[in-house]
PyMOL Python script that loads the backbone (N, CA, C, O; Angstrom):
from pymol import cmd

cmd.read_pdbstr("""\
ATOM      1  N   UNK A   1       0.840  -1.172   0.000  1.00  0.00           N
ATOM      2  CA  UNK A   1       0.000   0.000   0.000  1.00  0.00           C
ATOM      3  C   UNK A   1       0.891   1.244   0.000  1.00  0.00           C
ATOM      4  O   UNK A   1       1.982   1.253   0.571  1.00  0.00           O
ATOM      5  N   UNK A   2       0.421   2.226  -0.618  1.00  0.00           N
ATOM      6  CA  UNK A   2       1.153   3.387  -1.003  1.00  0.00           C
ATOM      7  C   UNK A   2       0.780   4.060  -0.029  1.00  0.00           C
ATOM      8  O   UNK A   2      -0.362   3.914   0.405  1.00  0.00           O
ATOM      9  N   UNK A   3       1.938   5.231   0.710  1.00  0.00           N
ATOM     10  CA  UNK A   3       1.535   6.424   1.582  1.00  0.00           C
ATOM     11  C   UNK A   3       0.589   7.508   0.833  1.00  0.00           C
ATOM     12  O   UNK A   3       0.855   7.921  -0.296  1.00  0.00           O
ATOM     13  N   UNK A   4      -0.441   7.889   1.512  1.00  0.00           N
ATOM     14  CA  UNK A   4      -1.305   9.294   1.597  1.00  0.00           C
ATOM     15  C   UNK A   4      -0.311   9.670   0.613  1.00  0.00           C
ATOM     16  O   UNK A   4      -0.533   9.159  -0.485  1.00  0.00           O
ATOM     17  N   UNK A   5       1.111  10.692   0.691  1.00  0.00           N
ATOM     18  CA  UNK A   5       1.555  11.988   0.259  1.00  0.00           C
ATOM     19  C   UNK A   5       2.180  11.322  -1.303  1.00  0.00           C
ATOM     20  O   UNK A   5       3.036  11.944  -1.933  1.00  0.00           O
ATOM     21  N   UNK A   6       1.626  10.012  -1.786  1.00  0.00           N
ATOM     22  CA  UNK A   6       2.002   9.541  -3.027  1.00  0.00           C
ATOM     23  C   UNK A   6       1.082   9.686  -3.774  1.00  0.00           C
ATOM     24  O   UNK A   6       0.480   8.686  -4.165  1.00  0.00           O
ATOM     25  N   UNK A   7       0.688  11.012  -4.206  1.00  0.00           N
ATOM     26  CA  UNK A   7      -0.356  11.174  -5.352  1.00  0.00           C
ATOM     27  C   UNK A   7       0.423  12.310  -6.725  1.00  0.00           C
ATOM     28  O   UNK A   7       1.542  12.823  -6.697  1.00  0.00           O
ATOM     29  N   UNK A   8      -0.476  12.403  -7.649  1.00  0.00           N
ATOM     30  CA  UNK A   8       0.256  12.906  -8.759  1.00  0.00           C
ATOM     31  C   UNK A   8       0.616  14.242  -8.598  1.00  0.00           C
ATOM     32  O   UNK A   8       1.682  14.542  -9.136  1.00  0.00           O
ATOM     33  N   UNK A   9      -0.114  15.337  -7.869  1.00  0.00           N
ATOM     34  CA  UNK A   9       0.817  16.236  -7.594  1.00  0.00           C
ATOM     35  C   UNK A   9       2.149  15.914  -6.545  1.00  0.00           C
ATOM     36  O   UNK A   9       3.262  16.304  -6.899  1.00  0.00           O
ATOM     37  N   UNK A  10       2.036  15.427  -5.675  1.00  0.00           N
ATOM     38  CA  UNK A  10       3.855  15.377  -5.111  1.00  0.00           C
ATOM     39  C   UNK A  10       4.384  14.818  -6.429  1.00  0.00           C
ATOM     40  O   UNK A  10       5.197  15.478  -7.077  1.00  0.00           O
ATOM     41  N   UNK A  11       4.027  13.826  -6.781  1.00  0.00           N
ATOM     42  CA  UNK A  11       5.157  13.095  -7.673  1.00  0.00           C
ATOM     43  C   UNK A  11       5.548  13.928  -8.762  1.00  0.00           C
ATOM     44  O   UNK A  11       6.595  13.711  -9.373  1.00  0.00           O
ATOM     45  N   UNK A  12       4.760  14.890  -9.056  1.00  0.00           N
ATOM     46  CA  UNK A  12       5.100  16.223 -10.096  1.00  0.00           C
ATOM     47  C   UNK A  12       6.432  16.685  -9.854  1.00  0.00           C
ATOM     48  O   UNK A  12       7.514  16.627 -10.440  1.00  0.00           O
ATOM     49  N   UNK A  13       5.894  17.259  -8.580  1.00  0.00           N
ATOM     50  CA  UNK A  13       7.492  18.210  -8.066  1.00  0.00           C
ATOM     51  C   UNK A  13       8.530  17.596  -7.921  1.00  0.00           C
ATOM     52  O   UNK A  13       9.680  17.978  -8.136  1.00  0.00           O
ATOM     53  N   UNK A  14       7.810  15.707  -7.200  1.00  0.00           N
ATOM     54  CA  UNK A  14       9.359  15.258  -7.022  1.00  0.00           C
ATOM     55  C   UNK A  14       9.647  14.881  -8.211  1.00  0.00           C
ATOM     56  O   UNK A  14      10.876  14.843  -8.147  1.00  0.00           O
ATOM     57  N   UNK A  15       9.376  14.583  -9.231  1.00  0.00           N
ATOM     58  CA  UNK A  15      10.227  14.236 -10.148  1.00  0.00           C
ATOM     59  C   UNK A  15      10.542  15.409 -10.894  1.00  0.00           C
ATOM     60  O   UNK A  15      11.652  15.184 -11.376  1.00  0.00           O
ATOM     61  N   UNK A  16      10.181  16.473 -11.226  1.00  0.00           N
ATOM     62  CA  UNK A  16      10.885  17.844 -11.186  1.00  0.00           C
ATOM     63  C   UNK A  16      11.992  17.607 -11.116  1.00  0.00           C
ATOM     64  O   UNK A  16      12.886  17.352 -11.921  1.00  0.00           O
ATOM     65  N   UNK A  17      11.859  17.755  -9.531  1.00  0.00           N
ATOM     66  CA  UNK A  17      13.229  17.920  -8.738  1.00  0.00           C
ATOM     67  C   UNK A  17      14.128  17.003  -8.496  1.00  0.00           C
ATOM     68  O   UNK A  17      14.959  17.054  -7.589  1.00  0.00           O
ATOM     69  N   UNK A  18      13.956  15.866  -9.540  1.00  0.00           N
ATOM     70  CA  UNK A  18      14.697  14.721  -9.844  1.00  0.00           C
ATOM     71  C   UNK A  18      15.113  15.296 -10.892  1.00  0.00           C
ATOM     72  O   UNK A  18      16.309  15.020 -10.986  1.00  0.00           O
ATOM     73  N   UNK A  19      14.787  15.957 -11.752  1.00  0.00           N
ATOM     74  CA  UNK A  19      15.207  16.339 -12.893  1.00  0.00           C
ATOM     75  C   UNK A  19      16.091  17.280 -13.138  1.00  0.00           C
ATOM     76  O   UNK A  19      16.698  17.475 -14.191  1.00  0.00           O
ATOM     77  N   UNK A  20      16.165  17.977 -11.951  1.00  0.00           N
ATOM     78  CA  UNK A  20      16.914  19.490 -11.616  1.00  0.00           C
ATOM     79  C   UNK A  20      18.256  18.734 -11.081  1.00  0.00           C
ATOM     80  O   UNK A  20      19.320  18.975 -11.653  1.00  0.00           O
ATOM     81  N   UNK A  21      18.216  17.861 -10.035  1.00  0.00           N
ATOM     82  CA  UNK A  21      18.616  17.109  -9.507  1.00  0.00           C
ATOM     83  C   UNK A  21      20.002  16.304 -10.402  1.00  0.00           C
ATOM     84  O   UNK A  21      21.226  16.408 -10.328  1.00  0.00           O
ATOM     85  N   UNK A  22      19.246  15.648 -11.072  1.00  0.00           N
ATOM     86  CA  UNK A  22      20.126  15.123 -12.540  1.00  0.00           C
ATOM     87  C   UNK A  22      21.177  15.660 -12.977  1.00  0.00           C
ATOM     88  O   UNK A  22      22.339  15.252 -12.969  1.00  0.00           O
ATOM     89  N   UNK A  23      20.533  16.997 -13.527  1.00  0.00           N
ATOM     90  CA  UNK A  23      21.380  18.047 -14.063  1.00  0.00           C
ATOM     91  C   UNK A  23      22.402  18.428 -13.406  1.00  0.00           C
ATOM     92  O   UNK A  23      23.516  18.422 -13.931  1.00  0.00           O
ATOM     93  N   UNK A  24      22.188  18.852 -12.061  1.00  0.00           N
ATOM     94  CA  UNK A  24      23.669  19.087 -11.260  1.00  0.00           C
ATOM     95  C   UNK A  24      24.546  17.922 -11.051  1.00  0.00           C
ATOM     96  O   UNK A  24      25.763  17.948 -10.869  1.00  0.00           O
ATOM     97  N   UNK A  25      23.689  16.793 -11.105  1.00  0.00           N
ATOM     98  CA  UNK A  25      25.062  15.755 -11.217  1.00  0.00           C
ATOM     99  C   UNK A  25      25.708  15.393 -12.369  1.00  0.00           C
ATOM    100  O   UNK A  25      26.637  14.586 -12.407  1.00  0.00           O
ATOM    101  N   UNK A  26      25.186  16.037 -13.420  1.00  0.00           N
ATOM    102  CA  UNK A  26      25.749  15.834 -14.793  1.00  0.00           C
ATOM    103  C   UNK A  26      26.947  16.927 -14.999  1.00  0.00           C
ATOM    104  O   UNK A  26      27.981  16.743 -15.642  1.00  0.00           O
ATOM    105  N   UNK A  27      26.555  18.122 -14.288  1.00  0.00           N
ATOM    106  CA  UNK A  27      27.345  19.172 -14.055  1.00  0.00           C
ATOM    107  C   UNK A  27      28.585  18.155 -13.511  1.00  0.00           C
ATOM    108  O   UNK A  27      29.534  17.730 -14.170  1.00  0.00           O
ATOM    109  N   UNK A  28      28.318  17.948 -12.328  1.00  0.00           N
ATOM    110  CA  UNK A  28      29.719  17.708 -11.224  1.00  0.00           C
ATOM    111  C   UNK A  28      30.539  16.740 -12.235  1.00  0.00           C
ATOM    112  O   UNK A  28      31.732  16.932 -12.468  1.00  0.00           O
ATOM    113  N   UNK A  29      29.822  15.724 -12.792  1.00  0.00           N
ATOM    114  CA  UNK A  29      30.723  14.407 -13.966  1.00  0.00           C
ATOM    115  C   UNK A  29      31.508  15.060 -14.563  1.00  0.00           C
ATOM    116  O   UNK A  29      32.712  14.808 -14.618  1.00  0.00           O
ATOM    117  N   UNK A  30      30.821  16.208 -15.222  1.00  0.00           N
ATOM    118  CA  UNK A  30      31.552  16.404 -16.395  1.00  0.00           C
ATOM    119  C   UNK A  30      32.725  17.706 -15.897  1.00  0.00           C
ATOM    120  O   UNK A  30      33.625  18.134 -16.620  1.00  0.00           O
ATOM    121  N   UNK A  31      32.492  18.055 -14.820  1.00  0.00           N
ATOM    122  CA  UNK A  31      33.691  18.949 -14.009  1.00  0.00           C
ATOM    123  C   UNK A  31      34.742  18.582 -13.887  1.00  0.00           C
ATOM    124  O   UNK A  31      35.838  19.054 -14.190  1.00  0.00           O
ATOM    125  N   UNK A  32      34.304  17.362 -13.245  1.00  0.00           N
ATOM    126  CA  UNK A  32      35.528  16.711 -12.335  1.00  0.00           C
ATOM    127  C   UNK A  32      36.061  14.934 -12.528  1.00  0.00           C
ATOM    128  O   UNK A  32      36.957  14.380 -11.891  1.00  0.00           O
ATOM    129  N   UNK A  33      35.012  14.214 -13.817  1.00  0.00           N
ATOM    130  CA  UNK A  33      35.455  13.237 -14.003  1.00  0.00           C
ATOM    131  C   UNK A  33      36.495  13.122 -15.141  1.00  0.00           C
ATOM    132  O   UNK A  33      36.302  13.835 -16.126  1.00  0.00           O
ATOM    133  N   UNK A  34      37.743  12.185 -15.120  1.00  0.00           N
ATOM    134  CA  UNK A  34      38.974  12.970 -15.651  1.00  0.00           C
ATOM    135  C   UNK A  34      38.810  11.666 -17.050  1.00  0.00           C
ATOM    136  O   UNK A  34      39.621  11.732 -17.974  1.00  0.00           O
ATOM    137  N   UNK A  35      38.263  11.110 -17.054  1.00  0.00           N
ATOM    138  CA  UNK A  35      39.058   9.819 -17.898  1.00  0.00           C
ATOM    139  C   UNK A  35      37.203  10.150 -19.033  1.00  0.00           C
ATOM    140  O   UNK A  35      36.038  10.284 -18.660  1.00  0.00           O
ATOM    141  N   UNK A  36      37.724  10.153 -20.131  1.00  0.00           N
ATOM    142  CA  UNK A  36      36.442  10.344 -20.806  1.00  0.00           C
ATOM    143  C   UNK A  36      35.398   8.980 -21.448  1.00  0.00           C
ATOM    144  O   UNK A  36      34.498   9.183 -22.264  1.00  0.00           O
ATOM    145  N   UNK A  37      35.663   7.926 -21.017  1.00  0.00           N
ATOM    146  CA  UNK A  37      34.849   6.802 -21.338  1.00  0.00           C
ATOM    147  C   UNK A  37      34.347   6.402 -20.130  1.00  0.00           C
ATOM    148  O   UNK A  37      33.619   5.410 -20.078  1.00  0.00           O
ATOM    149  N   UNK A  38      34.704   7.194 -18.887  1.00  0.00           N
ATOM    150  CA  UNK A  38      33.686   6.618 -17.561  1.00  0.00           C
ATOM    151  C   UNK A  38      32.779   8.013 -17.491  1.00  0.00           C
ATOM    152  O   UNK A  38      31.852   7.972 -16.682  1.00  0.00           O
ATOM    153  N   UNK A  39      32.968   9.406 -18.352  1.00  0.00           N
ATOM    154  CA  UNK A  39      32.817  10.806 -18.379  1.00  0.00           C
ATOM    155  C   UNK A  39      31.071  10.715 -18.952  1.00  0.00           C
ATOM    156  O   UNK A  39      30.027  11.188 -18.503  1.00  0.00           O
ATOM    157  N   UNK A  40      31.442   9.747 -20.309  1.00  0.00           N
ATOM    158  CA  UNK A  40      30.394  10.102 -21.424  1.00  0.00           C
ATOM    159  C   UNK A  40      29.139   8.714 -20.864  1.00  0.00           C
ATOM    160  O   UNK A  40      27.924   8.884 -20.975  1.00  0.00           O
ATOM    161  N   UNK A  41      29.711   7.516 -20.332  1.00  0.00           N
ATOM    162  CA  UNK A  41      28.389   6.723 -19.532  1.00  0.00           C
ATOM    163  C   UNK A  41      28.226   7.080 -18.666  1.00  0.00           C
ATOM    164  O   UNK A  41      27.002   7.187 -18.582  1.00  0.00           O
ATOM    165  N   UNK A  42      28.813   7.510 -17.505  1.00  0.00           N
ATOM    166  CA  UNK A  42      27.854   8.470 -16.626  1.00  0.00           C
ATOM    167  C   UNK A  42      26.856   9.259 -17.012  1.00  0.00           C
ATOM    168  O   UNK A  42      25.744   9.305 -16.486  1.00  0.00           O
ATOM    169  N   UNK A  43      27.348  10.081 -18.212  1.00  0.00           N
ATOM    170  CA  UNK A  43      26.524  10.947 -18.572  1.00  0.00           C
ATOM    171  C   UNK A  43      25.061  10.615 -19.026  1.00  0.00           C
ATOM    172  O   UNK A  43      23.926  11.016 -18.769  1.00  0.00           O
ATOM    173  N   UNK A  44      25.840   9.392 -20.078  1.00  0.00           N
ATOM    174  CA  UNK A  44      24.629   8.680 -20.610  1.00  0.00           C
ATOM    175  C   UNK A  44      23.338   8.279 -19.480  1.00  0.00           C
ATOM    176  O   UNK A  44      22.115   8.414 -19.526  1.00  0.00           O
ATOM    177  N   UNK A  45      24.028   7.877 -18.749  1.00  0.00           N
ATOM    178  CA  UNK A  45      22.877   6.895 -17.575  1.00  0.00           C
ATOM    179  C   UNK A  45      22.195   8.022 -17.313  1.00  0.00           C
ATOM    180  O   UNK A  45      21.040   7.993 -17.737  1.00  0.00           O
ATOM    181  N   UNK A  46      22.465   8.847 -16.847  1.00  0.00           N
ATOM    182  CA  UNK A  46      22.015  10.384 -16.405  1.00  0.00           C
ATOM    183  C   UNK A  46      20.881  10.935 -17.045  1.00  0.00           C
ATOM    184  O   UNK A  46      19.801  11.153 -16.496  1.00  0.00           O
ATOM    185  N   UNK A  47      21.180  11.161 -18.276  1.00  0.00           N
ATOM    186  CA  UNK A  47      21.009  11.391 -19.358  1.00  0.00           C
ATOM    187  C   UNK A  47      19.166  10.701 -20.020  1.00  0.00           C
ATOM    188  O   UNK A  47      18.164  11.246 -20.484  1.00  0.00           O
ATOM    189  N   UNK A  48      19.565   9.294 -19.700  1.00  0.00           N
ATOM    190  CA  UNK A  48      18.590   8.259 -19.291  1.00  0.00           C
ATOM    191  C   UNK A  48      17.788   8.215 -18.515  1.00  0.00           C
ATOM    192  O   UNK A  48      16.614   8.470 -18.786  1.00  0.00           O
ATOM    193  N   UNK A  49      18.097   7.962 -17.626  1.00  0.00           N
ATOM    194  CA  UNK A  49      17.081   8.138 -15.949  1.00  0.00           C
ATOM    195  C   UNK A  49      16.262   9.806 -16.148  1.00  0.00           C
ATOM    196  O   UNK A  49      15.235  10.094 -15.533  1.00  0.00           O
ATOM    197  N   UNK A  50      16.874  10.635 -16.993  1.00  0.00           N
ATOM    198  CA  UNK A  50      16.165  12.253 -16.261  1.00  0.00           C
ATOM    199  C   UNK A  50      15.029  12.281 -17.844  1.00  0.00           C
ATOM    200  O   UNK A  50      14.186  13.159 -18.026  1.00  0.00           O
ATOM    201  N   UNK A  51      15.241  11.340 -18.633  1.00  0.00           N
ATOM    202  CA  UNK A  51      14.455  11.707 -19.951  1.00  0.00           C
ATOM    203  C   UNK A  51      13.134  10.576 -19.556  1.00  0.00           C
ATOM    204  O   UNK A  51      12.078  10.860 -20.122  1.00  0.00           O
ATOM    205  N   UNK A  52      13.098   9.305 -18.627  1.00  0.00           N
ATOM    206  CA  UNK A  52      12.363   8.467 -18.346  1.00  0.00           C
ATOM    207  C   UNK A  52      11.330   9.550 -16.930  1.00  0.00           C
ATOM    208  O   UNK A  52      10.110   9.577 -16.768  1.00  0.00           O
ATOM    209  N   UNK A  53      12.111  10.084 -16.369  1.00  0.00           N
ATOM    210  CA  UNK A  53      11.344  10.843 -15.096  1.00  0.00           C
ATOM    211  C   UNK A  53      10.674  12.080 -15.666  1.00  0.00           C
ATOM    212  O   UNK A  53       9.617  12.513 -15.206  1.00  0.00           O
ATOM    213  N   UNK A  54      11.504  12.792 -16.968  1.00  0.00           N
ATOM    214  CA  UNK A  54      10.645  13.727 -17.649  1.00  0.00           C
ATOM    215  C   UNK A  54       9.307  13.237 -18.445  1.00  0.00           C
ATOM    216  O   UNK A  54       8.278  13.908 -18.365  1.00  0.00           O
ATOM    217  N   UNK A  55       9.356  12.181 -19.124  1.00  0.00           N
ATOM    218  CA  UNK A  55       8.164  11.312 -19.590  1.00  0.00           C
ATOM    219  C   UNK A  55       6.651  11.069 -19.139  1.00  0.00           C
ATOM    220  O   UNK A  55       5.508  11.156 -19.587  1.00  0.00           O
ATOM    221  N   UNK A  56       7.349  10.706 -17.963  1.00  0.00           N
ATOM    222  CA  UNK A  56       6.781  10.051 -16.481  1.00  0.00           C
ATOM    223  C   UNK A  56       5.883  11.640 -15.922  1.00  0.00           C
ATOM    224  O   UNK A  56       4.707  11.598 -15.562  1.00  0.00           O
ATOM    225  N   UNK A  57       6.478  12.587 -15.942  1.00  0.00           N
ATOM    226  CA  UNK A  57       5.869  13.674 -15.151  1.00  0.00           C
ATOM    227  C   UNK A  57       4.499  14.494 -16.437  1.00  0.00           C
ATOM    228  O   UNK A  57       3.433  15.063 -16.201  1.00  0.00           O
ATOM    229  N   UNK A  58       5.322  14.130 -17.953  1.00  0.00           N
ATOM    230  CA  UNK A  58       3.984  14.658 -19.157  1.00  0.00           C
ATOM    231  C   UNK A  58       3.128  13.984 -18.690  1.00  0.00           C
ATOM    232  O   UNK A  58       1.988  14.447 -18.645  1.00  0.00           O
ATOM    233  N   UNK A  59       3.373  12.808 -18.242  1.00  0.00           N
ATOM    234  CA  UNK A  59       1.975  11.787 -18.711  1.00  0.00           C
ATOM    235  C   UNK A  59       1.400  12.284 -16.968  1.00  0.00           C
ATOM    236  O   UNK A  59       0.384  11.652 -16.679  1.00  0.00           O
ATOM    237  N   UNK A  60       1.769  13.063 -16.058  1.00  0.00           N
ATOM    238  CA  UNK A  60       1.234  13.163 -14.976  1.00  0.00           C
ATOM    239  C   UNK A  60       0.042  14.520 -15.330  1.00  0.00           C
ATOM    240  O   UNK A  60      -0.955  14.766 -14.651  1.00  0.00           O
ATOM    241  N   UNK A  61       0.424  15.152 -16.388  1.00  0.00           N
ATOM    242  CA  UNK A  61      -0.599  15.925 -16.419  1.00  0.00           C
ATOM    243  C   UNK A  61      -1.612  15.596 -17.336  1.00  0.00           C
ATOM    244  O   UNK A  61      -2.410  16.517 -17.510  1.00  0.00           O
ATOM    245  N   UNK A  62      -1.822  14.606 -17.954  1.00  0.00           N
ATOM    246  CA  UNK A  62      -2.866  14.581 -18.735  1.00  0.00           C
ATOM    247  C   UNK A  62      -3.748  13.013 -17.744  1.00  0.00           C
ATOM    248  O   UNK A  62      -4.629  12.320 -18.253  1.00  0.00           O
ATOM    249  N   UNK A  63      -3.312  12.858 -16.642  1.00  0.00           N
ATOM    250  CA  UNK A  63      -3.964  11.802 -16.045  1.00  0.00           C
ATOM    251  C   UNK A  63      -5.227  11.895 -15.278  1.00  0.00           C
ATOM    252  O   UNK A  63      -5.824  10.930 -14.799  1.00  0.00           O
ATOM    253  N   UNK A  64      -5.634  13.312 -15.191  1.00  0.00           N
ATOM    254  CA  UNK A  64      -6.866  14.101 -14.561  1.00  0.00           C
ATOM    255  C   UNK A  64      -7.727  14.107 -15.791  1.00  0.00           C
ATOM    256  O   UNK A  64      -8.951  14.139 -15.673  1.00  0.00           O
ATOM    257  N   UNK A  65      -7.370  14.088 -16.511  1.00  0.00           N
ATOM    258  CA  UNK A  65      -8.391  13.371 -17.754  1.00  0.00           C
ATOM    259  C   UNK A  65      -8.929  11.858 -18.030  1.00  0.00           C
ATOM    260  O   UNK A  65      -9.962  11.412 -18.530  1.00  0.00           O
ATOM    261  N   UNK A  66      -8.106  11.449 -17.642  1.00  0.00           N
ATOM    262  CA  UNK A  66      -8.548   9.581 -17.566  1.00  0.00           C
ATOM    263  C   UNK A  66      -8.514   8.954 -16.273  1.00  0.00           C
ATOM    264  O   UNK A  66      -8.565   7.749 -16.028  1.00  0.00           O
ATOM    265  N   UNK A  67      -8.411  10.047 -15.372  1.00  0.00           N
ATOM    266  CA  UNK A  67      -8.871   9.471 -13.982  1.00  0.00           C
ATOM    267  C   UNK A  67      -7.653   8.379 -13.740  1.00  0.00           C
ATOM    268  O   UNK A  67      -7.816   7.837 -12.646  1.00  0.00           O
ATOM    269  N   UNK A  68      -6.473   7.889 -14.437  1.00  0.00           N
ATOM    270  CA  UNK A  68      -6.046   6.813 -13.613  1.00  0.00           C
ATOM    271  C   UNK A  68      -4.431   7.026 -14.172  1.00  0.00           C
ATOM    272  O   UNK A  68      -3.970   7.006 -15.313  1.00  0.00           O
ATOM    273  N   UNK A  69      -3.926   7.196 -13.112  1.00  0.00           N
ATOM    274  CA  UNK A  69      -2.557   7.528 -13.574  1.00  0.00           C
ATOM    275  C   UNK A  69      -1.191   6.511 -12.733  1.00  0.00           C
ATOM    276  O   UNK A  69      -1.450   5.780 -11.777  1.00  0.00           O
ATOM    277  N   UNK A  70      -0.429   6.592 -13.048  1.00  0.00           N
ATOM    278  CA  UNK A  70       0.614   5.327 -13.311  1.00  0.00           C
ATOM    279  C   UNK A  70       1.979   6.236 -12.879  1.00  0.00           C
ATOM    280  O   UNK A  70       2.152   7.431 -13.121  1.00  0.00           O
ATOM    281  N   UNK A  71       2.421   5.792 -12.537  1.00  0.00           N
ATOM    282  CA  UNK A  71       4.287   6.363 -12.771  1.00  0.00           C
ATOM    283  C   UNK A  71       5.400   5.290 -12.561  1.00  0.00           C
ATOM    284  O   UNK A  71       5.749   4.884 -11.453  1.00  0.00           O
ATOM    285  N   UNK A  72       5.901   4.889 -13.720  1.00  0.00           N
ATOM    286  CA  UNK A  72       7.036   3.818 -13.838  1.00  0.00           C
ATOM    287  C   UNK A  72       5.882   2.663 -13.350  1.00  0.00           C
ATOM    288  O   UNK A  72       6.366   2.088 -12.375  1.00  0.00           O
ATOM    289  N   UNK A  73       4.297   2.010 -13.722  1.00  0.00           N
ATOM    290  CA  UNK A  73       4.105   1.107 -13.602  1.00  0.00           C
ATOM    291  C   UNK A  73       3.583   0.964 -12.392  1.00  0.00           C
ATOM    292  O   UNK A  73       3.313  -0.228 -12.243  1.00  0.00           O
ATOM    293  N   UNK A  74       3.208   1.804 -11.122  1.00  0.00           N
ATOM    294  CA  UNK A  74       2.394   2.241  -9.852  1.00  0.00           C
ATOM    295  C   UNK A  74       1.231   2.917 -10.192  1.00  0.00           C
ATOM    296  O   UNK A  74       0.930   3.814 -10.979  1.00  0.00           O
ATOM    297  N   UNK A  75       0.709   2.283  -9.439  1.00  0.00           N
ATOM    298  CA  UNK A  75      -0.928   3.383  -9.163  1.00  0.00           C
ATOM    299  C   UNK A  75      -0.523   4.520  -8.687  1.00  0.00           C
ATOM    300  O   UNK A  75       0.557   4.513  -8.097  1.00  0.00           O
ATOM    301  N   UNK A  76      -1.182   5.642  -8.797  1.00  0.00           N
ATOM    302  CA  UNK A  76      -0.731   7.245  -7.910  1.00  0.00           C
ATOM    303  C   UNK A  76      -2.581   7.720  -8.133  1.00  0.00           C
ATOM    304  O   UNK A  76      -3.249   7.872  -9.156  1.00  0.00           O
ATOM    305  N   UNK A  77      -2.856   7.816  -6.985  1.00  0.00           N
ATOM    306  CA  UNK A  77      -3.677   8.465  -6.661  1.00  0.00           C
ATOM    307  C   UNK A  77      -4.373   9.823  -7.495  1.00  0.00           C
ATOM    308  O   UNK A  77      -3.912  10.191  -8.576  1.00  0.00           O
ATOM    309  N   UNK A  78      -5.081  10.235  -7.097  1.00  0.00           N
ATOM    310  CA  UNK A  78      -5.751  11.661  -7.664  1.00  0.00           C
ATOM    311  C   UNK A  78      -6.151  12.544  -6.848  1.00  0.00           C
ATOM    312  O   UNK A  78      -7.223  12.275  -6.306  1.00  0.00           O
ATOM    313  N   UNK A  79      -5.741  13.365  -6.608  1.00  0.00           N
ATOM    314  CA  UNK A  79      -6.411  14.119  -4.778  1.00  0.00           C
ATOM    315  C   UNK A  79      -8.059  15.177  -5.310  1.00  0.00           C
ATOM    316  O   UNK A  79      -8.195  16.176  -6.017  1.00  0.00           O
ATOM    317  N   UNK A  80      -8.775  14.542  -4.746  1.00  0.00           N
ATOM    318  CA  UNK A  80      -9.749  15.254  -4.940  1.00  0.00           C
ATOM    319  C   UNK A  80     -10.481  14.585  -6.362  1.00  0.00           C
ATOM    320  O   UNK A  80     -11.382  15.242  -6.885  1.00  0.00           O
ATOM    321  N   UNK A  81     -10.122  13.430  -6.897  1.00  0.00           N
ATOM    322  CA  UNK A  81     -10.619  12.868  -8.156  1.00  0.00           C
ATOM    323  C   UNK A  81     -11.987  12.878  -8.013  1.00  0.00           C
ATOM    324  O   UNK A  81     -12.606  13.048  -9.063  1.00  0.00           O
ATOM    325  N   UNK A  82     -12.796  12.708  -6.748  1.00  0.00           N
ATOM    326  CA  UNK A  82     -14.152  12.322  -6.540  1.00  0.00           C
ATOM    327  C   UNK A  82     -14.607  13.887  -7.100  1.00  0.00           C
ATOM    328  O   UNK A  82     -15.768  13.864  -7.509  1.00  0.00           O
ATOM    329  N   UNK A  83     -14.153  14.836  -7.177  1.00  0.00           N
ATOM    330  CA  UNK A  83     -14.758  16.304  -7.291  1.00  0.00           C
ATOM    331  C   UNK A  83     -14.615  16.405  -8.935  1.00  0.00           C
ATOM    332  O   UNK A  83     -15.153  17.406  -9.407  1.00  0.00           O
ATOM    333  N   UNK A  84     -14.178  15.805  -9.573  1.00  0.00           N
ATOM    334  CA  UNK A  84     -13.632  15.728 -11.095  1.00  0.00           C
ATOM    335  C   UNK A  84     -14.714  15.198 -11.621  1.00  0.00           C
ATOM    336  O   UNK A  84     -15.142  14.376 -10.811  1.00  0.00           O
ATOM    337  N   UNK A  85     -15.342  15.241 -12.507  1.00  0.00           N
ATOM    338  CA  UNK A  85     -17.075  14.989 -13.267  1.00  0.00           C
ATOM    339  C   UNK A  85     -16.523  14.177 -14.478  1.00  0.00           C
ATOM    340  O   UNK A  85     -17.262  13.337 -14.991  1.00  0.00           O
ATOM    341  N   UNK A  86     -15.603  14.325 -14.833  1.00  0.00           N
ATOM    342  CA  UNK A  86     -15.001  12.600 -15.454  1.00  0.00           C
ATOM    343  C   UNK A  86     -14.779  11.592 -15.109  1.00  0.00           C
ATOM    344  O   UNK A  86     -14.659  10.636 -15.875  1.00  0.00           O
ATOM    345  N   UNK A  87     -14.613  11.507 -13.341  1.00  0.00           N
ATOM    346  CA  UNK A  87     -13.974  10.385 -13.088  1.00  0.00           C
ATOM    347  C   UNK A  87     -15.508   9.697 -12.326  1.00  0.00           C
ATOM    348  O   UNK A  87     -15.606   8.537 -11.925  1.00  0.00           O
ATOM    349  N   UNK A  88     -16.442  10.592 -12.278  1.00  0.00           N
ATOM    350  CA  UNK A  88     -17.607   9.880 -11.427  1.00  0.00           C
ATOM    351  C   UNK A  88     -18.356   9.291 -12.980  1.00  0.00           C
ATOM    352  O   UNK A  88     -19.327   8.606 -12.658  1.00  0.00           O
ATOM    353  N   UNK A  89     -18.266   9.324 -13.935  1.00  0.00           N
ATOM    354  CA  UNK A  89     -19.304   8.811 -14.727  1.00  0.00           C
ATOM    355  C   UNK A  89     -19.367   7.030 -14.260  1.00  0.00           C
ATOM    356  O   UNK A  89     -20.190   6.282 -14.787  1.00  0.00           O
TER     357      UNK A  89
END
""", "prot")
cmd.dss("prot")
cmd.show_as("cartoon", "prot")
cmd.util.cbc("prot")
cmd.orient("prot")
């Protein structure tokens, strides 16, 4: 069972801020990692993970339209879905 504060708005921001998140560690790699074939898969993975969490957060806004929303394959809640006149039909 999922906690209360796991619905699609938190998961908005947090994956946001996974995304912001990303970026500064892509920053620090490419600062300070010296050898360029451990430089450019770091990056890659990075790179990866922040384009799957950006995906993940589009499809969070169009999920108040179909009432049922998902992230990486989880249920996530709807706060207030019962007040939404799509999701009671």
């Amino acid at each position: 069972m999922l906690p209360d504060w796991f619905n699609a708005d938190n998961l908005q921001t947090i994956l946001t801020g996974s995304i912001v998140g990303l970026a500064i560690v892509v920053f620090f790699v490419a600062r300070f990692v010296r050898k360029l074939v451990v430089k450019a898969l770091v990056i890659g993975i990075i790179v990866v993970i922040g384009t799957a969490a950006w995906f993940q957060r589009d499809q969070l806004n169009d999920c108040a339209a179909t009432c049922e929303c998902k992230v990486f394959g989880v249920d996530v809640t709807i706060p207030e879905a019962d007040r939404l006149p799509q999701c009671n039909e």
